[in-house]
N, C-alpha and C positions, 0 to 999 in steps of 0.2 A: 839106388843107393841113398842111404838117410843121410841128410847131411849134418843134423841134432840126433843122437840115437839116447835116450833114458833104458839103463838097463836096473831093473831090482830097486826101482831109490826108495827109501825109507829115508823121510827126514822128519826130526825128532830137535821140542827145545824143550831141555831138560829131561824129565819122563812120559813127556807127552808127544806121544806120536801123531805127527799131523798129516804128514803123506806115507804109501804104505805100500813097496813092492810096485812101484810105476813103472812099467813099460812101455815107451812113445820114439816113434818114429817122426820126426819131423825135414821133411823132401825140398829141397833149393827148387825156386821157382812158385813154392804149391801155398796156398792158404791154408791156415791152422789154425783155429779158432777152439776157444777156452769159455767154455758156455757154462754158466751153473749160479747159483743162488749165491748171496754171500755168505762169506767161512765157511767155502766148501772147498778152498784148497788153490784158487786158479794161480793168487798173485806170488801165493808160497812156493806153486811149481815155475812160476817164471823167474824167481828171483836163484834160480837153482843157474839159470840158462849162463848167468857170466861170472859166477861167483857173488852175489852181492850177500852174501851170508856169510861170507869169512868173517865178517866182523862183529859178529854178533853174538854174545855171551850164550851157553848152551847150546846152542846149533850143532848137531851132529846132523850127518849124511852117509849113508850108505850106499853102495851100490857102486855107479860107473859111470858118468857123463862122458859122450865124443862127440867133439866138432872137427869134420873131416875125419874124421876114424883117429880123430889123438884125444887123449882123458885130458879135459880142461883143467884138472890140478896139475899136470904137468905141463901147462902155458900160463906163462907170467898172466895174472891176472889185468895187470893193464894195456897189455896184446890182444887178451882175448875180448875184451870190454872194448877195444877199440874196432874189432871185427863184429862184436855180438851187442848190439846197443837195444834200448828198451825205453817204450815211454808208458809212465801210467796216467792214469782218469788224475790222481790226486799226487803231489810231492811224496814222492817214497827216497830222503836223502839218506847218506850212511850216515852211520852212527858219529858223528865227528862234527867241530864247528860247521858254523853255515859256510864261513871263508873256507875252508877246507874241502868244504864238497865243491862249493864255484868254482877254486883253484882245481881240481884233483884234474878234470879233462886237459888244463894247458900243460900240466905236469905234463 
């Protein structure tokens, strides 16, 4: 059983289509590793994984994200952010003050 399922995602900012019909199974317990040159796509499909694109002008997403087989727009995004966490190579903060992003976890 996948415990991350990508079904069809196409994400798109503005008219520029950057992911394209993704299908990925991602298994509790297994390594999954995102291997490719850069701007080929890795940090754009991980930032799909807890929502961190709600806030970002133009961003559309297609398709159907499931963790535990429920669509993560139907879980409060700071539920699922509290279960699905991510760290990158570089600061990737939201769009919002720097105090906004430090506070947002104690929130």
């Amino acid at each position: 059983m996948s415990y991350i399922r990508f079904e069809n995602i196409t994400k798109s900012f503005g008219k520029n289509e950057v992911l394209k019909n993704i299908d990925l199974n991602i298994y509790k317990n297994k390594v999954t590793a995102f291997i490719g040159p850069s701007g080929c796509g890795k940090s754009t499909l991980l930032r799909c994984f807890n929502r961190m694109n709600d806030l970002i002008e133009n961003c559309t997403i297609e398709g159907t994200i499931t963790y535990k087989k429920e669509d993560i727009n139907q879980i409060n995004p700071i539920d699922l952010r509290t279960k699905v966490g991510m760290v990158f190579q570089n600061p990737n903060p939201f769009p919002m003050s720097i105090f906004d992003n430090i506070a947002y976890g104690p929130r």
